[in-house]
TIMI-870208 format. One record per residue (C-alpha): residue in one letter; z negated, y negated, x. Coordinates in steps of 0.1 Angstrom, whole numbers, plus 5000, padded with zeros to 4 digits. Each point is the difference from the previous one (the first is absolute). Example, Ala and Ser with C-alpha at 12.3 -4.5 7.8 and 13.67 -1.06 7.14 Angstrom:
// residues 2
+-----+------+------+------+
! res !   pz !   py !   px !
+-----+------+------+------+
!   A ! 4922 ! 5045 ! 5123 !
!   S ! 5007 ! 4966 ! 5014 !
+-----+------+------+------+
//
This chain:
// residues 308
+-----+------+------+------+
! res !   pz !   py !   px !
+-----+------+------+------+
!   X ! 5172 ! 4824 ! 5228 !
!   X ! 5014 ! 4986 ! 5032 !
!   X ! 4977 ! 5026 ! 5031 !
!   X ! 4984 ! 5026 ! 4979 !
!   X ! 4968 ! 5012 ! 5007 !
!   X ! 5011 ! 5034 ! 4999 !
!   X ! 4964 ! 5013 ! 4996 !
!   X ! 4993 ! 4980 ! 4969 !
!   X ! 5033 ! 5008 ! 4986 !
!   X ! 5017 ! 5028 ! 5006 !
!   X ! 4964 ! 5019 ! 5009 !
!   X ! 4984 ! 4990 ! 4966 !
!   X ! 5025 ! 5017 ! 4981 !
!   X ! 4999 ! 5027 ! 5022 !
!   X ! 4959 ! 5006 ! 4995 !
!   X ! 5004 ! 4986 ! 4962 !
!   X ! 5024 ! 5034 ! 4996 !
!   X ! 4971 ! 5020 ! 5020 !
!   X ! 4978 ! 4988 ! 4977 !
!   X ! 5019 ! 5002 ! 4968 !
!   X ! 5009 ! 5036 ! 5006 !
!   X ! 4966 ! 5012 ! 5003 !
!   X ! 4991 ! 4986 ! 4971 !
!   X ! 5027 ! 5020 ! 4982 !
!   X ! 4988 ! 5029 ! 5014 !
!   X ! 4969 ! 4991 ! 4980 !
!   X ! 5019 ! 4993 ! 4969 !
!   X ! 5016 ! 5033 ! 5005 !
!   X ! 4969 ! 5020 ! 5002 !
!   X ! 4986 ! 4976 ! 4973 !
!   X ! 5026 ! 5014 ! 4976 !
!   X ! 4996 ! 5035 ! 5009 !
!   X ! 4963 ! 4999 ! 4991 !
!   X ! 5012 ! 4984 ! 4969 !
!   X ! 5022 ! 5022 ! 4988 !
!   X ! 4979 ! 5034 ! 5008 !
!   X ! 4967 ! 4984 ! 4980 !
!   X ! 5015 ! 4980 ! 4976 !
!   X ! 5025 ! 5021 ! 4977 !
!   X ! 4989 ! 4992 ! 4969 !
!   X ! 5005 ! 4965 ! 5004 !
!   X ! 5025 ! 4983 ! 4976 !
!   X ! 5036 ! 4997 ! 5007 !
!   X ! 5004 ! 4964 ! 5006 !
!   X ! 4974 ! 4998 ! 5024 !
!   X ! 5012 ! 5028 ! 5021 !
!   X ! 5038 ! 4986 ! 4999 !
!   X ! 4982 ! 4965 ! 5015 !
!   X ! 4984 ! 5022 ! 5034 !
!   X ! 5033 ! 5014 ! 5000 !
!   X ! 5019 ! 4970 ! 4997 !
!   X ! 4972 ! 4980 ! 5031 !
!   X ! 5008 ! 5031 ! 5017 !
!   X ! 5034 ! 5002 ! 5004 !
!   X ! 4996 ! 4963 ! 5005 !
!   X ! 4981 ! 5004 ! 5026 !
!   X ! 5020 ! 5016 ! 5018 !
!   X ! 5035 ! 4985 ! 4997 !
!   X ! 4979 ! 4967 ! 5013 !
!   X ! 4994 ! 5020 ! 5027 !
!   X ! 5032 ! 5012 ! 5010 !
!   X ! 5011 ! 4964 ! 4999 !
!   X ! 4974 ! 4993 ! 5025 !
!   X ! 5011 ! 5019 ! 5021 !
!   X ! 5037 ! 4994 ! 4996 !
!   X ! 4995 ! 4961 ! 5007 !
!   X ! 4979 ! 5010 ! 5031 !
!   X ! 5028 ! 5024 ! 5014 !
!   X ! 5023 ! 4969 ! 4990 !
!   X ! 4977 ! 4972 ! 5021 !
!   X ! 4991 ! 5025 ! 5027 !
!   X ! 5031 ! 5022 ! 5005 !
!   X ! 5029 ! 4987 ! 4984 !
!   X ! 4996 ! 4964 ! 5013 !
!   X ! 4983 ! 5013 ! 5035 !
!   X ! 4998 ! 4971 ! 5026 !
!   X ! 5012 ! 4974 ! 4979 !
!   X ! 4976 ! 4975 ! 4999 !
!   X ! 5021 ! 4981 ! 4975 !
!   X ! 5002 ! 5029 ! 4975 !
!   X ! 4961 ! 4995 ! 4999 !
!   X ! 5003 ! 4967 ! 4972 !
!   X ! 5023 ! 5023 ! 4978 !
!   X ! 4989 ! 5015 ! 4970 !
!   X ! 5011 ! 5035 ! 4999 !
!   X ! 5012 ! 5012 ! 4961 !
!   X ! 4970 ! 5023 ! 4996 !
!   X ! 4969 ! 4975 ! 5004 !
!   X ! 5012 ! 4982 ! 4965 !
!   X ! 4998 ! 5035 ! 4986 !
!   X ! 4966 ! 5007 ! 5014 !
!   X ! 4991 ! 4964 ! 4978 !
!   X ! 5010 ! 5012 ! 4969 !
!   X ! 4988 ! 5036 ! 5002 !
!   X ! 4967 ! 4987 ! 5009 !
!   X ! 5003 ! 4975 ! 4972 !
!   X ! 5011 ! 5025 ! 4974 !
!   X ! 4972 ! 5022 ! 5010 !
!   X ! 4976 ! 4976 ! 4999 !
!   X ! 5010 ! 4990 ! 4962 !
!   X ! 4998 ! 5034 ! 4989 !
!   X ! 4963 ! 5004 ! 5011 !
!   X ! 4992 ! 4966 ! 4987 !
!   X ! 5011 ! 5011 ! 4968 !
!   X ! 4981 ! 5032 ! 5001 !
!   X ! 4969 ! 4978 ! 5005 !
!   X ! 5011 ! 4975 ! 4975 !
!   X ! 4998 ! 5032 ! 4974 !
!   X ! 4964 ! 5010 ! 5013 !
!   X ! 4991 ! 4964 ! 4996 !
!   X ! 5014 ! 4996 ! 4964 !
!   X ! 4983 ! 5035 ! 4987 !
!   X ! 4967 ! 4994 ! 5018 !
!   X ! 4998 ! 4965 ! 4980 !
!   X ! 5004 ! 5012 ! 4971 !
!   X ! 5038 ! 4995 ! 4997 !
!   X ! 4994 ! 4960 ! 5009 !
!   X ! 5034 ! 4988 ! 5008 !
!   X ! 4985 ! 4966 ! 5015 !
!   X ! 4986 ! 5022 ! 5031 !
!   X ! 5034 ! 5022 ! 5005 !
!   X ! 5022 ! 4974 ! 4993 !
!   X ! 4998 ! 4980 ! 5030 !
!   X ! 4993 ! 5028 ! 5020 !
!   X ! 5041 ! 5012 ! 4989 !
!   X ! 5013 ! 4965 ! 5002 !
!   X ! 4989 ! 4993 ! 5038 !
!   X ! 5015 ! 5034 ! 5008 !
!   X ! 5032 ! 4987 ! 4986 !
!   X ! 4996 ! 4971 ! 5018 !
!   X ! 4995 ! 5019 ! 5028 !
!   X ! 5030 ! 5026 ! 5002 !
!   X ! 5020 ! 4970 ! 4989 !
!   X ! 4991 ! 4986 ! 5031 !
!   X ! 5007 ! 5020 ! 5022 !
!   X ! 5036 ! 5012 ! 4985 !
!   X ! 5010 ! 4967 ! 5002 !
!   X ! 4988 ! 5002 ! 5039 !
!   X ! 5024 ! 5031 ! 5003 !
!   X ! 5027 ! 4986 ! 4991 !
!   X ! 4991 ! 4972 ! 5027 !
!   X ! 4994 ! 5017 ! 5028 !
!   X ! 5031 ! 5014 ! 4993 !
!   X ! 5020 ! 4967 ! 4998 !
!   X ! 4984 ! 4985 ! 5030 !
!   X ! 4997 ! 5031 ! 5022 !
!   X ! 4984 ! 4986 ! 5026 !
!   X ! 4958 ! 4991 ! 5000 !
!   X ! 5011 ! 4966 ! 5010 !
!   X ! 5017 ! 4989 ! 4974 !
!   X ! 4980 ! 5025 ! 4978 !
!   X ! 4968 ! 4979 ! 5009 !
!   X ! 5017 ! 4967 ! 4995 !
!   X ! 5011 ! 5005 ! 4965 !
!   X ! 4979 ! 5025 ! 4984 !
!   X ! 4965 ! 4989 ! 5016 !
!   X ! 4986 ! 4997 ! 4970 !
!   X ! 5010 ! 5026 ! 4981 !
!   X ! 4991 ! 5027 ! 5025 !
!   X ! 4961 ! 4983 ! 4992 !
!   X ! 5006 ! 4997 ! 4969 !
!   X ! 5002 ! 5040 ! 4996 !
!   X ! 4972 ! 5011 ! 5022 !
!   X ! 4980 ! 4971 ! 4984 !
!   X ! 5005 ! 5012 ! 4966 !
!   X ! 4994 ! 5034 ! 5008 !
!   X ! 4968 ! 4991 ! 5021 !
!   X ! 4988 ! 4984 ! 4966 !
!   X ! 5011 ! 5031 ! 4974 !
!   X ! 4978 ! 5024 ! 5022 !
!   X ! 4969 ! 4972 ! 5003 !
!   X ! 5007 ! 4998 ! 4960 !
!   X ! 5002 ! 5037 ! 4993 !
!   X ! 4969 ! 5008 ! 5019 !
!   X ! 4978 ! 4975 ! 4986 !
!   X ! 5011 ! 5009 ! 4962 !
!   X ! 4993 ! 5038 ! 5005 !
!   X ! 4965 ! 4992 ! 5018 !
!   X ! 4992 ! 4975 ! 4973 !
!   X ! 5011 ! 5026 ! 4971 !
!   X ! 4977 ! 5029 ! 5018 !
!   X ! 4970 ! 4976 ! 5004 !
!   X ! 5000 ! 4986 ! 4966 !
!   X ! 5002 ! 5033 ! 4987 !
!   X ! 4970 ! 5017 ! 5016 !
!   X ! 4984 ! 5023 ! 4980 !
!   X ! 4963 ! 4997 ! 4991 !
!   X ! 4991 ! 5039 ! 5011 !
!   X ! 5007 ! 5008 ! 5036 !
!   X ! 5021 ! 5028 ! 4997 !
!   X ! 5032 ! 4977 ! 5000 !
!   X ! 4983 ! 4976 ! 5025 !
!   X ! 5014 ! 5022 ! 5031 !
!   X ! 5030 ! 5008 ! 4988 !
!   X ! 5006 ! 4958 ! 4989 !
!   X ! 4990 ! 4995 ! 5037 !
!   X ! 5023 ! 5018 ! 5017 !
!   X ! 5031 ! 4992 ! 4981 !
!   X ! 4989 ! 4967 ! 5008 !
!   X ! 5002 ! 5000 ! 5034 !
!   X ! 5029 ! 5020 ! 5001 !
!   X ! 5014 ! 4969 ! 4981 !
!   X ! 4990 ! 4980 ! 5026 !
!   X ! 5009 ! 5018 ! 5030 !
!   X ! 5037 ! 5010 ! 4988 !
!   X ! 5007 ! 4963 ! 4989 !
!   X ! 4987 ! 4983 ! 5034 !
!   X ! 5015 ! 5026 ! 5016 !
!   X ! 5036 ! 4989 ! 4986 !
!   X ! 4991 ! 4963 ! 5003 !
!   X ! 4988 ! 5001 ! 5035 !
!   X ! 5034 ! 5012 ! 5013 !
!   X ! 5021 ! 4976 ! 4980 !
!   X ! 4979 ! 4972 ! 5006 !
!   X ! 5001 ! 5011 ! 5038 !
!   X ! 5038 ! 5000 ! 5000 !
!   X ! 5000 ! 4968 ! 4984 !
!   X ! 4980 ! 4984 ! 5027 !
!   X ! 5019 ! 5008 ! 5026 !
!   X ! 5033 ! 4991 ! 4980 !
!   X ! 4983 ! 4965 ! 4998 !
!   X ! 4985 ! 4998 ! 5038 !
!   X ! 5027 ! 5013 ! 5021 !
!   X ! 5035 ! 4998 ! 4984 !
!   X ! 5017 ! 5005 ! 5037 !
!   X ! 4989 ! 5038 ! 4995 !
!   X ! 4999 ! 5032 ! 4982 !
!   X ! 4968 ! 5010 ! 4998 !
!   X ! 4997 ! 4990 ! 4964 !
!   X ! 5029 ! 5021 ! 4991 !
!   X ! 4985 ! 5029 ! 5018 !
!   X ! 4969 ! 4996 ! 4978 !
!   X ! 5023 ! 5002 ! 4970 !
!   X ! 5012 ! 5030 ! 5008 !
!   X ! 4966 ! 5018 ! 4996 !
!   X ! 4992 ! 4978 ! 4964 !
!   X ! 5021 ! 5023 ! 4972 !
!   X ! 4984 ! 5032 ! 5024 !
!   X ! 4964 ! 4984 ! 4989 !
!   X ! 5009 ! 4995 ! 4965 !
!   X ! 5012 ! 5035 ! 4997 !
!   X ! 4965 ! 5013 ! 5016 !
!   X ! 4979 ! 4982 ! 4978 !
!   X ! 5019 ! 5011 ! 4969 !
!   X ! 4994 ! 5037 ! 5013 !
!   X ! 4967 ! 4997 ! 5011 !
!   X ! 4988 ! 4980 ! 4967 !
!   X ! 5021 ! 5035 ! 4981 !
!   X ! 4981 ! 5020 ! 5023 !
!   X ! 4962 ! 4994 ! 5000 !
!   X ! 5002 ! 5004 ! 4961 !
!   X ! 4991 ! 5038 ! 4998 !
!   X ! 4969 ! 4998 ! 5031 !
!   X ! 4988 ! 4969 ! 4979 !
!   X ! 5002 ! 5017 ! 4967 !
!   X ! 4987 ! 5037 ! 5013 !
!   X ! 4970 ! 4984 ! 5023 !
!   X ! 4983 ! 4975 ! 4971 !
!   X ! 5004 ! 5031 ! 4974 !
!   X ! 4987 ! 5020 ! 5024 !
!   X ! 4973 ! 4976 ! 5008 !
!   X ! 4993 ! 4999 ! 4968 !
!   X ! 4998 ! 5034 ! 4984 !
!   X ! 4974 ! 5004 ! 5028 !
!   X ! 4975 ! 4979 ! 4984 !
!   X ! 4982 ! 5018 ! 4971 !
!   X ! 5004 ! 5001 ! 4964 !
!   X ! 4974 ! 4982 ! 4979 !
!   X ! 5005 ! 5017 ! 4961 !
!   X ! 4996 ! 4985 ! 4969 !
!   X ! 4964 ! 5014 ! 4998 !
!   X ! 4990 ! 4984 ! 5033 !
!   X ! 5002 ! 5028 ! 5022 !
!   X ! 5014 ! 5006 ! 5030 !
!   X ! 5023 ! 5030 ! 5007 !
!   X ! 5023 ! 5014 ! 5029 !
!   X ! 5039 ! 4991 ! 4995 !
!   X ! 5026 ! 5021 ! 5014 !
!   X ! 5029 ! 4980 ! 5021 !
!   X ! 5028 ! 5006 ! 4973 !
!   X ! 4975 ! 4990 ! 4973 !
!   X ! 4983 ! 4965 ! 5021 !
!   X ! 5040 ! 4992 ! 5009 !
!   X ! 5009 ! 5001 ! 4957 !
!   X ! 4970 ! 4978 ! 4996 !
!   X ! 5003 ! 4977 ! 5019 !
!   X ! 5040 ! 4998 ! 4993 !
!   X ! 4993 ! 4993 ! 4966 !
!   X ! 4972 ! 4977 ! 5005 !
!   X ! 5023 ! 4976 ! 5022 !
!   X ! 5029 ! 5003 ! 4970 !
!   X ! 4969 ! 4981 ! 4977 !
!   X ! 5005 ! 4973 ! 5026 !
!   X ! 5023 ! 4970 ! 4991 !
!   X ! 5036 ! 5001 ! 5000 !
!   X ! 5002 ! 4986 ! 5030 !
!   X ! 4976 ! 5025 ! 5017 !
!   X ! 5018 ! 5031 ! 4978 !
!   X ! 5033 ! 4992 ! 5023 !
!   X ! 4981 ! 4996 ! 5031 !
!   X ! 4991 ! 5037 ! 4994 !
!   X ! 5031 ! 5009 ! 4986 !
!   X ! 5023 ! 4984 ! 5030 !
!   X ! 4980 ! 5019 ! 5024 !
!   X ! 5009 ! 5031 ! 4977 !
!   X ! 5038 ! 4991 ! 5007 !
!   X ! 5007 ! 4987 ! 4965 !
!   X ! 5013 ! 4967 ! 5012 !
+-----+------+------+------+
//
């Protein structure tokens, strides 16, 4: 990259760490609400927000050492701006490896919302593969090459390859688990609320994911004499994190406002008569009413219980 435009190089990386950092603060605080509500969750799940955590944060130290390394170690060299410092292939892989763990997790919410139907998890786990694949393979290289020159010359395609790919598992996730919710939908309305918002917290957590990969990807396309699409990548595996936490999160205010909603309404008895129910009794209810539902519809309730 013969006259960088420092701006558009050096700067993107420098905002995409800005950027990237804050949304680890959110991952951060994400986890702490985590692990204060959510202690009786099982094992495995808490070892995986413990594992995107401290994930999370190694790609950000990484950031932030191949910032100091553009910005500081290399200061005024305008050539040193083409090079690829050792920590951005890191950042790559982290991000990837991230991003396959969550994509499993999904893949498993996929698989026991449809009734244990391989056919719908399946390609969910093999693009994943594909995907962190994909992007070991560009590790190794950007490490080869070690310049973005060279980098771009050779590896072009593989570099789309992974954001394309990934772009496509989060498009495929979010139409599976809005399809599995809607075809679902129970005939009483006491589920109808509850099906609606995990529905669009489907839909908001998945475009949220794809919008910044697909983003990144556009600008690795359109403008390969700069760095802006790296600086985008930087904030992708913080967005994946956020989504996993948030989708972890909402569970108990989903659960406690439809019961609540719920045990509000009154109680029609087998005689025909309508009497007064007492919160603890309407929330028991209309617990066990939902667990008549279908199997899918009895782990929709139970996943928002934490018994993933």
């Amino acid at each position: 990259m013969s006259a960088p435009h420092i701006p558009t190089t050096l700067g993107a990386l420098l905002i995409g760490g800005f950027v990237a950092t804050m949304f680890s603060g959110v991952v951060t605080l994400q986890t702490l609400w985590y692990s204060r509500a959510y202690k009786s969750d099982p094992k495995p799940l808490k070892s995986l927000v413990l594992s995107v955590w401290l994930l999370d944060t190694i790609h950000t130290a990484l950031i932030w050492a191949a910032v100091w390394d553009c910005l500081i170690g290399d200061y005024g060299s305008f050539s040193s701006v083409d090079h690829i410092p050792w920590p951005i292939p890191l950042t790559v892989i982290l991000t990837a490896i991230l991003t396959f763990l969550i994509h499993c997790f999904l893949a498993h919410r996929i698989f026991m919302l449809s009734g244990r139907n391989y056919f719908m998890a399946l390609p969910v786990l093999i693009l994943a593969v594909v995907r962190v694949v994909s992007a070991s393979v560009t590790t190794q290289q950007m490490e080869q090459y070690g310049s973005y020159t060279e980098f771009k010359a050779h590896a072009f395609w593989l570099f789309t390859l992974g954001l394309s790919v990934s772009s496509a598992v989060d498009i495929l996730i979010t139409a599976l688990l809005s399809y599995l919710l809607q075809s679902t939908r129970p005939t009483a309305n006491r589920l109808n609320a509850m099906v609606n918002k995990l529905t669009v917290a489907a839909f908001e957590t998945g475009a949220l994911t794809c919008v910044g990969t697909i983003a990144s990807m556009i600008c690795w396309v359109s403008m390969p004499s700069n760095l802006i699409f790296l600086g985008l990548h930087f904030v992708i595996s913080k967005l994946y994190a956020t989504s996993l936490l948030v989708t972890l999160n909402i569970r108990k205010n989903i659960l406690e406002t439809d019961l609540e909603s719920e045990s509000t309404r009154p109680y029609t008895s087998p005689a025909g008569q309508d009497n007064p129910v007492i919160f603890n009794l309407g929330v028991i209810q209309a617990r066990n009413s939902m667990l008549q539902s279908s199997p899918v519809q009895v782990h929709m309730v139970k996943s928002t219980e934490y018994d993933i």
